[in-house]
N, C-alpha and C positions, 0 to 999 in steps of 0.2 A: 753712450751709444749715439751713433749720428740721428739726429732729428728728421724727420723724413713728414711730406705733407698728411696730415692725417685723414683731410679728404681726399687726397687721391692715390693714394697707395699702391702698389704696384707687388705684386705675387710673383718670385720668381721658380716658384715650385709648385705644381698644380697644384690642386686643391682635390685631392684623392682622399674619401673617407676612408678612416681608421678606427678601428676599435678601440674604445678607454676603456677601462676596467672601471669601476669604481672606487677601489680604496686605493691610497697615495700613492703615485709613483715619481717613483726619483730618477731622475733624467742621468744619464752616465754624460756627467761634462767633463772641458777641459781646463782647470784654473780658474783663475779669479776675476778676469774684467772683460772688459769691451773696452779697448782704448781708442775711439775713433777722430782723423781730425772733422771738426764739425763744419760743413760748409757755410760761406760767409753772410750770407743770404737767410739766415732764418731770424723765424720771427723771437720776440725776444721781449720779456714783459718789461715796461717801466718800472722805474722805481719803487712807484704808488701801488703797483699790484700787491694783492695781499697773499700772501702762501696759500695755497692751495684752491686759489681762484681757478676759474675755467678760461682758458683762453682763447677768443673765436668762438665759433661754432661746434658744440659736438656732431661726430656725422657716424650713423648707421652704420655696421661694418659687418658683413657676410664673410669674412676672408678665412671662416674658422671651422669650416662644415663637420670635422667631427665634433663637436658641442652640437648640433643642432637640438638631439635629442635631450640636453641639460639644461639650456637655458633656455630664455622668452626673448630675451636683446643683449647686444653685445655693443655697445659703443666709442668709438674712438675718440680719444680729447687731448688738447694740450694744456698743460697748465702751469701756473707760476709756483716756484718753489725757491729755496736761496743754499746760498754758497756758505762754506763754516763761515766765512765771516760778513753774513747775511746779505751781503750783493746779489740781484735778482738773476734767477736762473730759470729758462721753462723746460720741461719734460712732457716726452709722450706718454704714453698712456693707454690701454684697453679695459673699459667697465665689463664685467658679463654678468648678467643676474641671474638665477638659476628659475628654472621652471615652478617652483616650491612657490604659492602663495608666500608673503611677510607674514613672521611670527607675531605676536603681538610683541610690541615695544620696535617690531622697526626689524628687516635685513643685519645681522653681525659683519663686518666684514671682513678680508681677508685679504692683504695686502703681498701679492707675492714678487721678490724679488729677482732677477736671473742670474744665472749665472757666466762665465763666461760661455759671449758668443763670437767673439773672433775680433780685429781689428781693425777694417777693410768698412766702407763708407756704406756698405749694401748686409750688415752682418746686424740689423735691427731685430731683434727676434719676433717684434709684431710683423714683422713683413713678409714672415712666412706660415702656412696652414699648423704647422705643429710648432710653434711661439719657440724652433730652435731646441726641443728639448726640453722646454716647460709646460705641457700642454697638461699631462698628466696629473701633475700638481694642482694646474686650477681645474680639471677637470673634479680631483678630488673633493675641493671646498664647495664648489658647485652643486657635486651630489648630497653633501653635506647640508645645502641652505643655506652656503655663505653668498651674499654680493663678492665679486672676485676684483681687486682693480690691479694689471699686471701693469708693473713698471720699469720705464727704461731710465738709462745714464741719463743725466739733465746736459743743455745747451749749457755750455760756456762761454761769455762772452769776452769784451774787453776789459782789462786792469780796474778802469774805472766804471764796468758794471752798465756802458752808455750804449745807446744808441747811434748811428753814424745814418749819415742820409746817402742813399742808391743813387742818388743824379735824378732820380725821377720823383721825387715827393713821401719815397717808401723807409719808414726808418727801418733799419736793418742793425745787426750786430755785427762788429769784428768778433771772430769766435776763433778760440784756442782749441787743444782737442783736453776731452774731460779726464780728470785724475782719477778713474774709474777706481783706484783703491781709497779713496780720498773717503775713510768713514761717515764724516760728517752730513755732508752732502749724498750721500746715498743716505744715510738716514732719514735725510731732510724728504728725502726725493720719496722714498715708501711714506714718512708721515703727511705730508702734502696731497700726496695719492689717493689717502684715505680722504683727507676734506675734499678730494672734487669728487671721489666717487659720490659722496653723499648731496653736492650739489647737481649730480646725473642724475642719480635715484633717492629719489623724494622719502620712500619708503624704507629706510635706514636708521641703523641706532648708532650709538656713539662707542659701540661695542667692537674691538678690532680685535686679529694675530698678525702677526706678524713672521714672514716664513721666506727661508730662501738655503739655496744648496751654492758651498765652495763661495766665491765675492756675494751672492743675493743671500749668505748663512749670515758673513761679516755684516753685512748692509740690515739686515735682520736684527742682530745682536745691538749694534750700531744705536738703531731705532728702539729698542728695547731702555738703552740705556740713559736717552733723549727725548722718550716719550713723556715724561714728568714735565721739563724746564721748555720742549718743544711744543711737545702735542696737547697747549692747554683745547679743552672743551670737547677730546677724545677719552675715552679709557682703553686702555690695553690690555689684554688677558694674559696676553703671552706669545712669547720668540719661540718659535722653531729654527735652529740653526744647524743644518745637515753639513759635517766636513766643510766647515767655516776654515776663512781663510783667516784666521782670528790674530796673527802674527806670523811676520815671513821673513823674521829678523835671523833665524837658523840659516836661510839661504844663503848668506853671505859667509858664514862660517864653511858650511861645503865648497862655497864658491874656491875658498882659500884654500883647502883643503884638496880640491880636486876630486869629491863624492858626491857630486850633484848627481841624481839620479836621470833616466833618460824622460821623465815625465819634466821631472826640474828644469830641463835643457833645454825643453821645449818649450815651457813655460817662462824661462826666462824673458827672450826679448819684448812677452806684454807686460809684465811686472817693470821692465825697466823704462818702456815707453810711460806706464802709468804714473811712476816717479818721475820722468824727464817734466810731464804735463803738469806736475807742481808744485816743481821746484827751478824756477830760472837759471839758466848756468848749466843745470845736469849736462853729464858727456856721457853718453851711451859707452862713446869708443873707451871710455874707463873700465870697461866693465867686460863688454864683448869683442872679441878681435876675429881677425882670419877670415875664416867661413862661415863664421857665424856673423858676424859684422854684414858679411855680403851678402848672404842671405836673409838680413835683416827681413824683406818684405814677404817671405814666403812666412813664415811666423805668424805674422801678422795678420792672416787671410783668415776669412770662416770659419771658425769649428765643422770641421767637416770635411773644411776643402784644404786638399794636396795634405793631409795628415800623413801620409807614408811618406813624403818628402821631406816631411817638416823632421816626424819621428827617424830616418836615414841622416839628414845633412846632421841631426845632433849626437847620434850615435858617433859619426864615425869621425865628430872634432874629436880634436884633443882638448885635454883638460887646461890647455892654455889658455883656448881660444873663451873660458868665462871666466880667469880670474882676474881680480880688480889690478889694477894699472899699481896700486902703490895700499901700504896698509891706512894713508890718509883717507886715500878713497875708499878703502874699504868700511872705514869708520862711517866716511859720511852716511853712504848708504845704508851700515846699521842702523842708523843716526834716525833717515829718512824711514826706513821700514817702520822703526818704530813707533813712528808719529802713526800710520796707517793700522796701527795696532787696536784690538779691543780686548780687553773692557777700557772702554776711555777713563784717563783719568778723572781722580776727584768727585766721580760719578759712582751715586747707587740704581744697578737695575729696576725698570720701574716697577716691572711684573715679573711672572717667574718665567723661568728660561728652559729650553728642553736643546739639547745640545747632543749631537750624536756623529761618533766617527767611525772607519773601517778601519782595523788593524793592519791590513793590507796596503794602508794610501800610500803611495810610492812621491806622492804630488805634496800633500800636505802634512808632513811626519805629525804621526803621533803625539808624539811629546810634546811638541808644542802647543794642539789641541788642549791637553791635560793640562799643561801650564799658564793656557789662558785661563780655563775655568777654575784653577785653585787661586788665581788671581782675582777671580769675580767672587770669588767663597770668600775671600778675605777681608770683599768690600762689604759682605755681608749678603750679597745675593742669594737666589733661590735657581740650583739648579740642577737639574735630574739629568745624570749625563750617561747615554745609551756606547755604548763600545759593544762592535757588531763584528764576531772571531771573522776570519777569512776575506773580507767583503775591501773594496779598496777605492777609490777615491770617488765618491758621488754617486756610488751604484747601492747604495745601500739598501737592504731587505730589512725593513725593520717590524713586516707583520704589522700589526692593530695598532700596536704603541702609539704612534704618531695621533692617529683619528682620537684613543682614548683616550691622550692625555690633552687634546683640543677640546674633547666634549666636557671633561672633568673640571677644565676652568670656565668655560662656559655655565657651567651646572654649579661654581661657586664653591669646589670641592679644594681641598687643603694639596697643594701639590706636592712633591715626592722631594725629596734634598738630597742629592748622592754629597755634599760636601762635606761632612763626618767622615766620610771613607778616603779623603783625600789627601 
């Protein structure tokens, strides 16, 4: 997600209270990323910065008026976090603490990830009063007792991870735009999240979840799976991953096939912008042609905005206009998906997992969901996987579940295994 100052932020949609419910609500998103290019100008930690430093100044942030009633303070931070192959990256950031005195041992916290929010330089989800469709969710942990710290895509900078100087004395970053599938680094990005929330709020334990719907599910999972070799000096309880984008390697099989769905079609051009962004070389035009090619940037806009454009221009392609230029290319691309795949290899989950899809997802087929987690069962994981009849891609009603099986590892309790059944 584009970096944006987090002292001066800028609200492009009033600020109109809304009612939260209390218990978890799942935002109806679209896909899996934010693939934004990041402008050249942001700030960017040195080398020396440690993961999960703070960077700057935290500053006060009103921008959120329906939490009033839930929280005490809400704070805006940047901070240092790293790339898979630990070159320095910063990420924004929103702390919210909830009104609830600190339990004894310290705040738990609650790491929640986004999902997608569109492509377009202004599509940050802190920069709007309902966080884009996440509001619900931290509103949930909040009521809960949790510290909340919502996080975005990290800054990307240059190859070699440097600084460059502005002409005027200011170091600055050449920045790329971020591989918003890119697991690693959004792992990185929610486990780092957690150490600066705790350097915001004093009153914190070492107690985390980790939670996100569609790319904030994978990014979730991700962090889950990295929380061991990553997150020394944190403990984790446990991933909530709602209609996780957990492999998108089927995509290319439709692609060939000519059964991409119309949520797929639409989804396409950010899934391929996210692989363009990390992998050198990529050719969009391999992939997309025609009107879809042309239409590249309408895609790419807001969740939100021009959706009946977006959802018409891919209805009424042809099945041409996404299939791969040649079976090489198609290969690569599996090739690529698969890297953006989770359960990471070689890796055992560090805590247990709670994993839930809609029968309905027209966006993230089934099967694949299934076939990620009989993959994580294999590695010997722990995970209780909710399948919800009717319900379709990140609208999911899942009732209590979600809160009880939050409060049950919190409470130290033996968690549930659906992988005997699988």
């Amino acid at each position: 997600m584009t970096a944006h100052d987090v002292e001066t932020r800028r609200r492009r949609t009033p600020a109109t209270r809304i009612a939260v419910p209390a218990c978890l609500v799942l935002a109806a998103v679209l896909l899996v990323g934010c693939a934004t290019t990041t402008p050249a100008d942001v700030a960017t930690p040195s080398v020396s910065a440690q993961p999960g430093s703070v960077i700057g100044t935290p500053s006060r942030d009103n921008g959120y008026p329906a939490l009033d009633d839930v929280t005490r303070d809400i704070t805006a931070i940047r901070y240092a976090t790293t790339a898979r192959d630990g070159s320095p990256r910063s990420a924004n950031g929103v702390v919210f603490v909830p009104r609830d005195d600190p339990p004894r041992g310290g705040y738990r916290i609650a790491a929640v990830a986004h999902p997608n929010t569109g492509a377009s330089s202004d599509c940050a989800p802190t920069s709007y009063p309902g966080l884009l469709g996440s509001l619900g969710s931290v509103a949930y942990f909040l009521a809960a007792g949790y510290v909340v710290v919502f996080t975005e895509d990290p800054v990307t900078v240059d190859d070699a991870g440097t600084l460059t100087d502005a002409g005027d004395g200011t170091a600055t970053a050449t920045a790329r735009p971020h591989p918003f599938l890119e697991p690693y680094s959004g792992a990185h990005t929610m486990i780092d999240g957690v150490r600066a929330a705790r350097t915001v709020v004093a009153s914190t334990s070492a107690d985390w979840v980790a939670y996100g719907v569609s790319q904030g599910g994978q990014a979730s999972w991700a962090a889950n799976d990295l929380a061991d070799s990553y997150g020394g000096g944190l403990r984790l309880l446990g991933s909530l991953s709602i209609s996780p984008s957990a492999d998108l390697r089927g995509l290319v099989d439709k692609m060939q096939a000519g059964t991409l769905s119309v949520a797929q079609r639409v989804a396409l051009p950010v899934v391929l912008e996210g692989v363009s962004a990390a992998f050198p070389g990529f050719r969009i035009e391999d992939y997309l042609h025609g009107s879809m090619l042309a239409a590249r940037s309408v895609f790419l806009s807001c969740t939100g905005d021009q959706e009946s454009a977006k959802t018409g221009i891919a209805t009424a392609a042809p099945a041409s206009d996404f299939r791969p230029s040649s079976s090489a290319a198609a290969d690569r691309l599996r090739d690529q998906l698969g890297q953006f795949a989770v359960p990471l290899p070689s890796v055992r989950a560090t805590a247990p997992m709670f994993v839930a899809y809609g029968t309905d997802d027209t966006l993230i087929d089934p099967r694949w969901t299934v076939d990620a987690v009989r993959r994580a069962c294999r590695s010997g994981d722990t995970v209780d996987l909710r399948v919800v009849q009717g319900q379709p891609h990140g609208t999911l009603d899942l009732g209590p579940a979600p809160q009880d099986w939050v409060d049950d590892r919190a409470a130290g309790r033996r968690a549930p295994n659906s992988c005997a059944g699988l």
